[in-house]
Each structure stands twice: as C-alpha cells, then as structure tokens.
KOLDODREN-201171 format. One line per 8 residues: their letters; for each residue x, y, z of N, C-alpha, C. Coordinates in Angstrom, 3 decimals, always signed. Each point is the difference from the previous one (the first is absolute). Layout:
N
a> X Y Z X Y Z X Y Z ~ ...
//
This chain:
75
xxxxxxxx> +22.125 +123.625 -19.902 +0.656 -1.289 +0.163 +1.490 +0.186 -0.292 ~ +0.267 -0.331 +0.945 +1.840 -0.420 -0.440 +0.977 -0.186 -0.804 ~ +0.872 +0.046 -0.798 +0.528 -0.512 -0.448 -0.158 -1.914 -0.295 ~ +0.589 -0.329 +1.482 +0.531 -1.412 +0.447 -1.536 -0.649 -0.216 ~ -0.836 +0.615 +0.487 -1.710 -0.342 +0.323 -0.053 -0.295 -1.848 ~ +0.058 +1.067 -0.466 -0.414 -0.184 -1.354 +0.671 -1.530 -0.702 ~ +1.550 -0.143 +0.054 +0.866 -0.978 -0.550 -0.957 -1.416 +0.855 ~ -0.408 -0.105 +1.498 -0.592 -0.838 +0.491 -1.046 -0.170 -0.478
xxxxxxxx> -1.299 +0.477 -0.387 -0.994 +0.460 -0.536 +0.296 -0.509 -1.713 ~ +0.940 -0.126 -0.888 +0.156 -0.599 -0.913 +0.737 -1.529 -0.140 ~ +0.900 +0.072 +0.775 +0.431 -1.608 +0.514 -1.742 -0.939 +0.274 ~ -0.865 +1.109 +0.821 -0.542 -1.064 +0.650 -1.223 -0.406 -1.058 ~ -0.224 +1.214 -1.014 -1.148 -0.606 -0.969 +0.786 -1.340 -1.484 ~ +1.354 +0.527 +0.244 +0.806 -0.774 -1.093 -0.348 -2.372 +0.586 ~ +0.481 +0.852 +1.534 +0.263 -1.699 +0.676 -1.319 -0.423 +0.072 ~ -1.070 +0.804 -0.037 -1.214 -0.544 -0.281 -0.745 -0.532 -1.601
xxxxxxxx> +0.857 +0.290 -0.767 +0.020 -0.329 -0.801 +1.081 -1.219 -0.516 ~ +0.553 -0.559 +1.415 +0.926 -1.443 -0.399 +1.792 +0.496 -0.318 ~ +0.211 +1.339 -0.011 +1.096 +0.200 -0.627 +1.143 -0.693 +1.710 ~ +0.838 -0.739 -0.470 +0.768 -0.478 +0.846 +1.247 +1.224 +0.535 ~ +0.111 +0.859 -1.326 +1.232 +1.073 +0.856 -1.013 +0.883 +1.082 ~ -1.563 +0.646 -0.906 +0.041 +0.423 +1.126 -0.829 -0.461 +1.401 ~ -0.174 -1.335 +0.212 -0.111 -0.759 +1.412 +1.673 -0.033 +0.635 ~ +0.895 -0.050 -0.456 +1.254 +0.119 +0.514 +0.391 +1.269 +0.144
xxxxxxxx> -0.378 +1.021 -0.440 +0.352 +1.262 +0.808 -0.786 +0.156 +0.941 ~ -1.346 -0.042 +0.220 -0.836 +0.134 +0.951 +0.643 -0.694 +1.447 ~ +0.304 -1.789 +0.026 +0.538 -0.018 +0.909 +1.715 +0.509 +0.429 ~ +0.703 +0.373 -0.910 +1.068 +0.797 +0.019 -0.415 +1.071 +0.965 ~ -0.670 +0.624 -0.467 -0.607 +1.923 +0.779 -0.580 -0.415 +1.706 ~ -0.743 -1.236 +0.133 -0.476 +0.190 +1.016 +0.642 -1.334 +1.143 ~ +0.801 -0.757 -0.942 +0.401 -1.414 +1.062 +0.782 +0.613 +1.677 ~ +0.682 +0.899 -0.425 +0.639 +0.679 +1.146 -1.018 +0.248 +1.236
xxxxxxxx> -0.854 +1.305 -0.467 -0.761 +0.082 +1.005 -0.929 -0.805 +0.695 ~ -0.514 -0.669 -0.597 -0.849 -1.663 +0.083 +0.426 -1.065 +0.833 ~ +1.559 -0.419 -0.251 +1.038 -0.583 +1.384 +0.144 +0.676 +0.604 ~ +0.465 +1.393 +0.334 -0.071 +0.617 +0.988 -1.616 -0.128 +0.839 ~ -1.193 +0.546 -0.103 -0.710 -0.573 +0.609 -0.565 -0.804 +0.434 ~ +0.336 -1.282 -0.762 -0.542 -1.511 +0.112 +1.361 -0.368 +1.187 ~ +1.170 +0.843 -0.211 +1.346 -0.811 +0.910 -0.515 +0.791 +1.905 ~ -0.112 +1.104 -0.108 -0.669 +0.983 +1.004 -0.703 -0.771 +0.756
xxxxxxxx> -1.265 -0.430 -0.533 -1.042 -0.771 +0.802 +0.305 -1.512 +0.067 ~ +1.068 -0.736 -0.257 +0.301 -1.250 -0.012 +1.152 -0.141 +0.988 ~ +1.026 +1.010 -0.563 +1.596 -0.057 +0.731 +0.307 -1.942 -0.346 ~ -0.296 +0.309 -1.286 +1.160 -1.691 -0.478 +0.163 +0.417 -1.432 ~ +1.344 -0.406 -0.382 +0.096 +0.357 -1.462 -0.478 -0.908 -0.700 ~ -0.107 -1.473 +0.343 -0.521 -1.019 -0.941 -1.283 -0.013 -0.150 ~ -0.666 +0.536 +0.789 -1.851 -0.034 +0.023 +0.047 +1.690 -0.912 ~ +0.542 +0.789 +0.572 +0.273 +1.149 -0.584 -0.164 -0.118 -2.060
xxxxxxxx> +1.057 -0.942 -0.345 +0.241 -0.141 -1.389 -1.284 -0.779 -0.698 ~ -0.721 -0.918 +1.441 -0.814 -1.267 -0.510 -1.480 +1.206 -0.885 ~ -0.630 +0.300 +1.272 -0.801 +0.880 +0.277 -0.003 +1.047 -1.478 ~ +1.464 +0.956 +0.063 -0.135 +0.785 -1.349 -0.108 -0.799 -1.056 ~ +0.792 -1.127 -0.459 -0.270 +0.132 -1.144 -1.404 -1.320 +0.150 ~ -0.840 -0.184 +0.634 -1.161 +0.049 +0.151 -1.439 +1.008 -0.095 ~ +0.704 +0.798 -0.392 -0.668 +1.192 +0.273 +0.024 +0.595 -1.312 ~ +1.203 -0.306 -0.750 +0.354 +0.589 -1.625 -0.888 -0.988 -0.764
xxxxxxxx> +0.030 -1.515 +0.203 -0.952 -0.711 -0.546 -0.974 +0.202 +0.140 ~ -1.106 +0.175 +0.899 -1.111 +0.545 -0.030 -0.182 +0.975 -0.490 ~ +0.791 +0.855 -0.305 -0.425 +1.258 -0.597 +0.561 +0.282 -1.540 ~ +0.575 -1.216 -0.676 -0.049 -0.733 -1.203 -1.375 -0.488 -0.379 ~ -0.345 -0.654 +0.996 -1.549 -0.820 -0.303 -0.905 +1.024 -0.028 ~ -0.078 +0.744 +0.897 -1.377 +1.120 +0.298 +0.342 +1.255 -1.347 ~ +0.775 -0.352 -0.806 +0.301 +1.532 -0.780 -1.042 +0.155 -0.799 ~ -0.632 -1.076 -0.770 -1.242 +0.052 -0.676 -1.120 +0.664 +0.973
xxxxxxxx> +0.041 +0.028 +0.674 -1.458 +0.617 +1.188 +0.601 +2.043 +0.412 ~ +1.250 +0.039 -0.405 +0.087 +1.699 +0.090 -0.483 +0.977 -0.866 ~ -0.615 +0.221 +0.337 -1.365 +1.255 -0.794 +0.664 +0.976 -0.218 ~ +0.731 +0.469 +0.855 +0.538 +1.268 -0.757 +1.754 +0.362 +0.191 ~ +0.724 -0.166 -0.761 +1.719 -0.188 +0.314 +0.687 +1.274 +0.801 ~ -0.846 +0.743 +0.121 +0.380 +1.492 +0.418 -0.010 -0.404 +1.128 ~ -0.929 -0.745 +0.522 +0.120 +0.191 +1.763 +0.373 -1.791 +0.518 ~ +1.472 -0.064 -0.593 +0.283 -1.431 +0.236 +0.924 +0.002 +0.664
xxx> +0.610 +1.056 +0.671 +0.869 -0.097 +1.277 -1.041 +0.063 +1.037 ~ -1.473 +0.384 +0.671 -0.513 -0.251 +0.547 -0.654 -1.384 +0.032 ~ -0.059 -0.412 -1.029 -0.595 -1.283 -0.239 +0.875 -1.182 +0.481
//
C-alpha cells in the first residue's frame, strides 16, 4: 500500500469515527477528481458543483456502513 493509500486509509477510519478534520481532508484529496468526472459526463459547471457536493454528503451519511477504510477510495 502506498504511502497516500495509507494517509487515505487513516483519514478514512478517523472520519468514521466522526472526526471533522479528517472528513475534510478526505473531501480535500478527492473533490478535484470527483468534479472532474461528474463535470465530463454533465458539461455544466452548476449541476457539476450540485451533483459533487451531493455526492460528499452521501458519503458523510454512508461512512458508518464502511467495513474496511483501506479500500475507501474504491468505495
């Protein structure tokens, strides 16, 4: 595992545990690539922005249901 994988892999068992810095690095590390593909398949920036951070909330809500933090960039 990675470096970055590993630091992700501890962000992601921390934010599962409620910690607010690390749910804010998590979407820090991945908001980029996330608009980029949500903007790709849309081509609008306002549905683009709607969509991601639609997408960060749900995956605020669903953090209690991640079984294992190691594989939470696939998740």
């Amino acid at each position: 595992m990675a470096k970055n994988d590993l630091q992700i892999s501890e962000w992601a068992h921390r934010a599962k545990a409620g910690e607010r810095d690390a749910q804010h690095q998590l979407i820090r590390v991945f908001h980029e690539s996330i608009f980029r593909m949500v903007w790709y398949r849309l081509r609008s920036h306002a549905d683009a922005e709607d969509l991601t951070q639609d997408i960060f909330m749900q995956m605020l809500k669903s953090l209690s249901r991640l079984k294992d933090p190691a594989r939470f960039r696939p998740w």
